[in-house]
N, C-alpha and C positions, 0 to 999 in steps of 0.2 A: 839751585842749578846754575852750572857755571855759563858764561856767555855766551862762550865757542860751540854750545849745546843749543844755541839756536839756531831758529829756519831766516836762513839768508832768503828776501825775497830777491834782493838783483842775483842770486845764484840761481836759485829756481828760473828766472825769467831766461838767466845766459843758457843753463842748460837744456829747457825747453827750444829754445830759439837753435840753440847749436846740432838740437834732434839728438840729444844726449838722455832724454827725458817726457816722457808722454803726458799730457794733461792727467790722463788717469791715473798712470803713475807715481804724478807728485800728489794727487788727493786722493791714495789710496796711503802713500805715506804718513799726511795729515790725520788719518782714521788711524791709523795703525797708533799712531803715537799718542792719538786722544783715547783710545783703549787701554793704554798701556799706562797712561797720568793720570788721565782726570779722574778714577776712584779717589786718587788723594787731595788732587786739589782745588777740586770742585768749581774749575773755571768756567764750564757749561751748563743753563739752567735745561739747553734738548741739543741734544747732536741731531741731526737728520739720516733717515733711515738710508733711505738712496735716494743720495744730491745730483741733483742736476750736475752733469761734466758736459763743458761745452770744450769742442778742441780749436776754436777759432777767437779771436780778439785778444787784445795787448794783454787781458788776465786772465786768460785760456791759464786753465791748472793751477790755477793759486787760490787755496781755501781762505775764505776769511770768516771770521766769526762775528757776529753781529751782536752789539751790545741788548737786553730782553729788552729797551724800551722802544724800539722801533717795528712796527708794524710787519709781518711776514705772511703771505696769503698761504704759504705750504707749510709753516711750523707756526706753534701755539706760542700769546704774546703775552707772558704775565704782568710785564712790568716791576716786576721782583713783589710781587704783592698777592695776598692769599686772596682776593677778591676777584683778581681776574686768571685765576688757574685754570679755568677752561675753556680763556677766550681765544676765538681764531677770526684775525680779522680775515675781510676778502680784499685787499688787494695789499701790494707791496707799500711801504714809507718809500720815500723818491732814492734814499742813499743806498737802499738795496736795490730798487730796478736800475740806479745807475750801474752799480756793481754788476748786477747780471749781463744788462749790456753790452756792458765791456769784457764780459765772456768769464767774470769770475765766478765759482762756486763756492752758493753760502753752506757753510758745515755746520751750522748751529747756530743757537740765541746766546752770547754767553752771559753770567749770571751779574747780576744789578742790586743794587742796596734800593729797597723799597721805593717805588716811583724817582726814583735817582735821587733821593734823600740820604738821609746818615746812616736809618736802618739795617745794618749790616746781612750781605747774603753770607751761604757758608762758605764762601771762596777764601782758603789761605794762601799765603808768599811761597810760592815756589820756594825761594832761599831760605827760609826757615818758615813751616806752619806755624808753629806758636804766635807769628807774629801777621798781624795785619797785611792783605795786600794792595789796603788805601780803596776809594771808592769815589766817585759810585758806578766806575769803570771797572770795577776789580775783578770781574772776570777776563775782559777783551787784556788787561795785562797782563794777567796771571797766567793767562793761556799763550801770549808770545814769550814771558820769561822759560815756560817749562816745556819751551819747544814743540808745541804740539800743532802752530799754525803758522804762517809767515805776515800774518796781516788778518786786524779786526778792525772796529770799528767803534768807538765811544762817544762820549758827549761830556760837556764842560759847563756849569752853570756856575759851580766857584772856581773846585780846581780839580774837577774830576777826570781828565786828562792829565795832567802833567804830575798830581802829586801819585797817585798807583804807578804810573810810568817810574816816578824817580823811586817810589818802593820797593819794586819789582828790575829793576836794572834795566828798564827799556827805551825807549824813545817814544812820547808820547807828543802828537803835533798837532795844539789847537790852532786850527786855521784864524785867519780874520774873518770876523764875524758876517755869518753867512757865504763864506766861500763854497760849503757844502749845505746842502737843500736841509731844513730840518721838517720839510712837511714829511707827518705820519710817524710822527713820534709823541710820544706820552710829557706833554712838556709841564714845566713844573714852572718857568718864568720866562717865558718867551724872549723878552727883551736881552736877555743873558743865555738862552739855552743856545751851545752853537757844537757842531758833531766833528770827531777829531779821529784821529788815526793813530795807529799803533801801531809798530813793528821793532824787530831786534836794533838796528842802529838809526842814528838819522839820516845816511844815505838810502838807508831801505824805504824811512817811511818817508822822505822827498820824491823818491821812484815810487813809491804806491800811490800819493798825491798823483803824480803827472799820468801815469796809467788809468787811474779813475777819473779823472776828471777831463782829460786833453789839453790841461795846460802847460804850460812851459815849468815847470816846478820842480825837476830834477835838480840836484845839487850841482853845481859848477864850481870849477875851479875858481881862486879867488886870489887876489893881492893883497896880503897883512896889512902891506904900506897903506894901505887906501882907505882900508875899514876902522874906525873911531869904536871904540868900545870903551862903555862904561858900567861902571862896579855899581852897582843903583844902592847907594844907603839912605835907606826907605828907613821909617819911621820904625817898622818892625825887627830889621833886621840883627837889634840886639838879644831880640827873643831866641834867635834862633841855636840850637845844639852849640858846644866848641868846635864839636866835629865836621858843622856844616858850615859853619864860619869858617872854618881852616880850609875846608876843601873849596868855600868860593874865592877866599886869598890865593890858594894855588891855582886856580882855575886862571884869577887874573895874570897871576905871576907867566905861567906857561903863556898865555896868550901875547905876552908881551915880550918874551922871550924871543918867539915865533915871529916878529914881527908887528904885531898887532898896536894902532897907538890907542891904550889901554890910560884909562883916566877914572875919577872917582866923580859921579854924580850924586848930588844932592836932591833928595825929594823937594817938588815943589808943593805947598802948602794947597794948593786946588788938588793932588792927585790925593793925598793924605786923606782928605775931605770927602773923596768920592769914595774911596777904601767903605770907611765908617759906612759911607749911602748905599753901599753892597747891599746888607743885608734887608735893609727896609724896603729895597726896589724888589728883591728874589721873594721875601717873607709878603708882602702884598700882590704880587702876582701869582704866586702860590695860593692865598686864598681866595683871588679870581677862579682859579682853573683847574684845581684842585675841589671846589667847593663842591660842586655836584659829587664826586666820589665820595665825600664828606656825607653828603646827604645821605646816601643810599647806601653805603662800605665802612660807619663807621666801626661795626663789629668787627673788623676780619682789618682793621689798621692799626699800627703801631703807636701807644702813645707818643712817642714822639713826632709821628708824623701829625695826627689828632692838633697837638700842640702848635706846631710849627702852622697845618693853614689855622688854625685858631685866631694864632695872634698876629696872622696877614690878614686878616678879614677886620678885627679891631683897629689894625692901620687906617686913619683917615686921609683921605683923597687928597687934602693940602700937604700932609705928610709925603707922603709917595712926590706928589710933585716937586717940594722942596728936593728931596732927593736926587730926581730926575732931571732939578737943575745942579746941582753940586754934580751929579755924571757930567753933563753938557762944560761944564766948566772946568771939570777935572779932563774931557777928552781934547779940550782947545790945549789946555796947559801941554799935553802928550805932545801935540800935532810940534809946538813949542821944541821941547825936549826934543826933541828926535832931530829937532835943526842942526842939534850939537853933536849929535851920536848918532849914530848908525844902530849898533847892537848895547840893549842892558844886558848882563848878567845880574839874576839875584838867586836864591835858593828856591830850589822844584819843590821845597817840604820846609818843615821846623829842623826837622834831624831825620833819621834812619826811619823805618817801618814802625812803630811803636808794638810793646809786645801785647798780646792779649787779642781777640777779634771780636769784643765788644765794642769799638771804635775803628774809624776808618782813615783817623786824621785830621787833621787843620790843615785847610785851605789858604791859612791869612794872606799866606805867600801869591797865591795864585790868583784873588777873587778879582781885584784892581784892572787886572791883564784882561781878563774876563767880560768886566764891566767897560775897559776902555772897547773891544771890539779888536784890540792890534793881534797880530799872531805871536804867539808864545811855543815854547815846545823844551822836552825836559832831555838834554843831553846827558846819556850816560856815560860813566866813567870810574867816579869816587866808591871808596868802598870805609864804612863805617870799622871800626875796629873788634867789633863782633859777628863782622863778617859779610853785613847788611850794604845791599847799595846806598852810595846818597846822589844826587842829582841834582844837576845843575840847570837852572831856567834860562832860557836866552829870548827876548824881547824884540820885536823890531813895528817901525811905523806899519800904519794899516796900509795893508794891499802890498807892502814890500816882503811877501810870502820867501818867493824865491831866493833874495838876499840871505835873510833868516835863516832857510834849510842849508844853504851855500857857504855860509859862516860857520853855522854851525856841526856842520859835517869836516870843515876843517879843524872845528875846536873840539870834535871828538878826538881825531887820530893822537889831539897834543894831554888829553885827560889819560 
């Protein structure tokens, strides 16, 4: 589905606001177009019968969809998992009663790869099914790629915001860690699990940040002259596609075009180190908290999920902590880095959507961003030569949110 085929949330909001448009109206819309899609692409694990429409607060009439691992007291919470299919918690996770709120109406749970694991749901890429639409958000994307919503809501424990974002041609914006509540969600590593947002461009989901939350986080204008941007060549970034290589050369090239003073950074050997420590921190906290499910679900689980807290539970406690010093070392080296730079650019993905939906992707790109706690978000743009989006990551110091979305909502208009 082509771009222009999505739900503009700043249009919804101007024509709400201009009395062009009725709360019920635009989420009568929203139903209409999720009747009309999702038999195909299965971005919803429950639509809601009759949503709540509030006609007052900043996201009066803007549907959004809620990733299934968050807690809903009026629709059932699987967790993308056959164990909990007919649980209904009783009260809201805190990122929906903020959302309510603020006067938004939840339209549905949308669908999750097995407790936000690898386990793939049936959700396909709007822009082509055959092919992946990345996870373990790939509902909350798939469902702003195919126009059916203007704003959802996901989670990122490696790169499950930014890489379904960059598969799906969306904007996917993990905040700094803990900028949004993650109480009353199904978490799989606490220390990593952080809840992220989705919408058609990055001005959209800068405006859905600042509408949810009340803070200052709309996109702002910006001075090229001012902003230091660097091309992050990180240990991995030889791995990645040609295609996605060329599209972050070009990404640099236009930015500098534009003004921007565009430089090439080198990985520091502490951030490289904490990469690798990703996995032992997510895989050991995993079978902390995952472990009771284990006990009690392990019929109705995925061998790979089985596997994965398996071999977090075999993790010993000096291990993990070694880890959790390589983070601490690797997030001083960042605070570092960032003295020189303003914005990294690196790749949102390996390459394009990968074909097949037994696989949801590599994260490698993303996990580091994750573990440091900085805000990351996947600017679309690039389009692979078989037709697939590719996306591009843009980085910024923790808590400089708003720079981040400001930057990068100018480095959309030049992709």
């Amino acid at each position: 589905m082509a771009k222009n085929q999505m739900m503009s949330l700043a249009a919804l909001v101007a024509a709400r606001d201009a009395g062009k448009a009725t709360p019920d109206l635009m989420v009568a819309l929203c139903r209409d177009a999720i009747a009309r899609e999702d038999g195909a692409v299965k971005a919803f694990a429950h639509v809601a019968e009759d949503p709540v429409i509030t006609s007052s607060g900043p996201l009066a009439g803007i549907a959004i969809g809620v990733k299934d691992i968050f807690d809903s007291f009026d629709q059932p919470t699987a967790y993308g998992s056959l164990a909990y299919a007919a649980h209904q918690p009783a009260v809201d996770a805190a990122i929906i009663d903020m959302a309510r709120r603020r006067g938004a109406t939840i339209i549905g749970k949308t669908a999750t790869t097995e407790f936000a694991f690898f386990h793939p749901a049936e959700t396909v890429n709007p822009h082509n099914p055959a092919h992946t639409p990345g996870g373990s958000s790939s509902g909350s994307a798939a469902a702003i790629a195919a126009g059916m919503i203007p704003a959802a809501i996901g989670t990122q424990t490696g790169g499950s915001v930014v890489r379904p974002a960059s598969f799906c041609g969306v904007a996917g914006y993990k905040p700094s860690f803990r900028l949004l509540p993650a109480t009353g969600m199904k978490h799989f590593a606490p220390s990593l699990d952080t809840v992220g947002l989705f919408a058609a461009s990055v001005s959209d989901v800068a405006l859905l940040a600042e509408l949810l939350t009340g803070r200052d986080l709309s996109a702002a204008s910006v001075d090229p002259a001012k902003i230091r941007i660097g091309l992050y060549r990180c240990s991995e970034l030889e791995t990645a596609d040609p295609e996605m290589r060329d599209a972050l050369d070009r990404a640099a090239d236009n930015a500098a075009e534009a003004g921007f003073d565009v430089g090439e950074i080198a990985e520091p050997e502490a951030m490289a180190q904490a990469r690798q420590a990703h996995s032992i921190i997510q895989d050991h906290e995993a079978g902390l908290v995952c472990g009771p499910d284990l006990a009690r679900f392990r019929d109705q689980m995925s061998p790979r999920l089985i596997e994965a807290i398996e071999r977090g539970q075999a993790i010993a406690p000096a291990t993990y902590d070694e880890a959790r010093r390589h983070a601490k070392r690797g997030r001083a080296a960042a605070r570092l880095l960032f003295g020189e730079v303003d914005i990294l650019l690196t790749p949102s993905a390996p390459g394009a959507a990968p074909s097949g939906l037994e696989t949801t992707g590599d994260p490698r790109f993303n996990k580091l961003w994750t573990l440091m706690g900085t805000p990351a978000l996947n600017i679309p743009g690039f389009t692979a030569a078989n037709g697939l989006p590719l996306g591009i990551q843009a980085v910024a110091r923790f808590g400089q949110d708003k720079a981040l979305l400001s930057t990068a909502a100018r480095l959309e208009t030049l992709f």
